[in-house]
N, C-alpha and C positions, 0 to 999 in steps of 0.2 A: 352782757350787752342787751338792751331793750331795744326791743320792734313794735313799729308801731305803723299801722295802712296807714298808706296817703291818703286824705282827705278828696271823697268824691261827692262833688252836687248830689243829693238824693232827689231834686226837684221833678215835677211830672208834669207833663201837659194835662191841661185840662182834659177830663172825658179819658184818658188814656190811664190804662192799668198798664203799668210795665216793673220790670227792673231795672239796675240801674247797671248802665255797658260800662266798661273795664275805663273809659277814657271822659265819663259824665254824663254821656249823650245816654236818655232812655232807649231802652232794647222797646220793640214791639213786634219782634218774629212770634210765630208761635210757640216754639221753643223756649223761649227763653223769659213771655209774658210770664206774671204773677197774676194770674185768677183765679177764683172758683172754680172753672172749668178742669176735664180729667186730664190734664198735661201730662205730658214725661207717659205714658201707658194705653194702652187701646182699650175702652172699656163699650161694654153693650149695656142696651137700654134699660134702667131700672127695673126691677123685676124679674132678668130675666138671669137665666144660672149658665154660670161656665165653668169650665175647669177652673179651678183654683187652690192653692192651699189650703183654706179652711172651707169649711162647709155654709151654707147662709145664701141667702138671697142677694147679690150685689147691691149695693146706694152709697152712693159718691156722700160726705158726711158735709152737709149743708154748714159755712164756716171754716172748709179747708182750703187752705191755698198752699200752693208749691212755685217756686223759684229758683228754677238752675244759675249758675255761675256768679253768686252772691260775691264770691272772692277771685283772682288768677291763683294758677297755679304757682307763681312766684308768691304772691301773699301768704297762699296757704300754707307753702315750706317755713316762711318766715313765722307765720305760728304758732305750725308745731315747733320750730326749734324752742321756743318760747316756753309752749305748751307743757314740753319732757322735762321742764326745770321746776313745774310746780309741785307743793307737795301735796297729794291726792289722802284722802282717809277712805275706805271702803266704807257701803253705804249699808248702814246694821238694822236688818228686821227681826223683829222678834231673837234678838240674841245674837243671831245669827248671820254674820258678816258676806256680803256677794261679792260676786268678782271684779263689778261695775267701780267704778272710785269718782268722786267728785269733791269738787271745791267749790265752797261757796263764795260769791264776791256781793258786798252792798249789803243782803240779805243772809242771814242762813235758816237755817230748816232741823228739826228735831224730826226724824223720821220715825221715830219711836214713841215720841210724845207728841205729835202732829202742832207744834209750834216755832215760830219764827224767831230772830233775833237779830241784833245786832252783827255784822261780819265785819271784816276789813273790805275799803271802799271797791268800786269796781277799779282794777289796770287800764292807765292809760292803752295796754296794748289794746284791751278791749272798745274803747269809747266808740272809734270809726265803726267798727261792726257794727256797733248798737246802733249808731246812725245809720247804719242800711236798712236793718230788721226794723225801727222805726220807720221809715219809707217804706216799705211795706205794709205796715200797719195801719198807715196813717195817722200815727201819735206821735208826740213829740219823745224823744230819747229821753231825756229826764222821767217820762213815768216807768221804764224801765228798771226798777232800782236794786232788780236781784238779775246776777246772770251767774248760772250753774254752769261751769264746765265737768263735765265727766268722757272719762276715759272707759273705753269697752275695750280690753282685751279682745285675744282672738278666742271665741267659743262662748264671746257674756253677750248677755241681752236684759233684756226687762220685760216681766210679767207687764198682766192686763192691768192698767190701771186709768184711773184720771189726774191729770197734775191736783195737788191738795188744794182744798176749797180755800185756805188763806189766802191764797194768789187770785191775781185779779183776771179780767175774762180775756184776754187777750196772749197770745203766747206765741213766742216762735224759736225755732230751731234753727242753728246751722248746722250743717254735718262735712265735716272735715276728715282727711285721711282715707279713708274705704266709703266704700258704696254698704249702701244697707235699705229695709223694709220697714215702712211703719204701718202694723197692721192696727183695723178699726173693727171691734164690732157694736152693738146696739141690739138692745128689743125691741122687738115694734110689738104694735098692739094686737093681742090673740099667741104672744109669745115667737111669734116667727124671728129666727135671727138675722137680721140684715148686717155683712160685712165689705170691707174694702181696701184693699192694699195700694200704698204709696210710695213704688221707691223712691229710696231717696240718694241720688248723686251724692259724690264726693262734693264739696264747695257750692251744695245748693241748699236753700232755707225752706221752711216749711212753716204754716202762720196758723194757729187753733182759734178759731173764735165761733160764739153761737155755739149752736149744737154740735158744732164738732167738738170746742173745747167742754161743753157742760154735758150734752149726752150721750157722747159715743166714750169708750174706753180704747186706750190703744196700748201696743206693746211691740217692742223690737224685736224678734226674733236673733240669734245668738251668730254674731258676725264671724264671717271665713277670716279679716286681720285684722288688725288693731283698727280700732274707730275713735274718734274722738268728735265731743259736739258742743257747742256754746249754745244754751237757752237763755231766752231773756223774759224775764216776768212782771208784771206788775203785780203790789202788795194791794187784795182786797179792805183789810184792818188793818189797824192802826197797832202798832208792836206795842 
């Protein structure tokens, strides 16, 4: 049986950064806005050092945005039922297969030869989502033409990386099923390392552009349950 979100308005008031509320009407609480700003976490002033997991200077990564309650919780169920029917291949570096698994839809991806190709289209279950993550971005859906679903196991994560230079500058995340961290670091100049942590909610989206997506690296740390997440990418080149 196929699931598929009901169609909600992504449209915005002018002047207004929001998401979009469960019924069409834009959110503009502070919770639940989509901006630049350090949403979802209490952070202090650039420069200055806290306790934190990693070591580094804090700086919020110019280009991030976060978005709580991208989907309901009824959506999300309706998802993953969805989700557990697909069939995942592990993602192979250097030989060597992780625990992570993904499916590519529109686009797919050689992670070993760092090129693209042809996939099967995106699921209609998908399109409504891509219509939100585009409201957020402010691009139209159609330049979305790859969306990655991966599955994390409980105990997988993902090293530091940047999504691959084929993809275009714009990128967002949903994260569905578990709560999880998306950590960021960066050099700055004179080599000091500047870092920043993002949780990220169960059913809320996260948007890479600018320097978050071209110069900061980032990585998930290794989730306490099963995680699953839908990214949506645009193709820089031409397959």
């Amino acid at each position: 049986m196929r699931h598929q979100l009901p169609e909600r308005d992504g449209t915005k008031a002018a002047g207004v950064t929001s998401c979009v509320r469960l019924d069409g009407a834009p959110k503009t609480t502070a919770r639940a806005a989509c901006s630049g700003r350090r949403l979802g976490m209490r952070v202090g002033v650039p420069g200055n050092r806290r306790s934190m997991a990693m070591r580094g200077v804090e700086e919020h990564p110019i280009g991030l945005r976060y978005c709580e309650d991208m989907v309901t919780v009824e959506e999300e169920a309706q998802l993953e039922g969805w989700l557990v029917t697909l069939d995942m291949e592990p993602v192979v570096m250097h030989g060597i297969p992780s625990r992570r698994q993904v499916g590519h839809f529109g686009v797919g991806y050689d992670y070993q030869a760092w090129t693209t190709s042809q996939a099967d289209r995106i699921p209609r279950e998908l399109l409504d989502l891509r219509v939100r993550a585009a409201s957020i971005a402010a691009v139209q859906p159609s330049t979305f033409v790859e969306a990655l679903v991966t599955r994390y196991p409980t105990g997988a994560g993902i090293g530091w990386h940047r999504d691959a230079s084929a993809f275009g500058p714009i990128v967002v995340g949903v994260s569905l099923c578990a709560d999880a961290v998306m950590r960021f670091q960066r050099q700055a100049t004179g080599g000091e390392r500047r870092v920043f942590e993002q949780p990220l909610a169960r059913r809320s989206a996260y948007l890479l552009s600018g320097a978050a997506r071209a110069a900061w690296q980032h990585s998930v740390p290794a989730v306490k349950q099963e995680r699953w997440s839908v990214t949506f990418r645009q193709v820089r080149h031409a397959m």
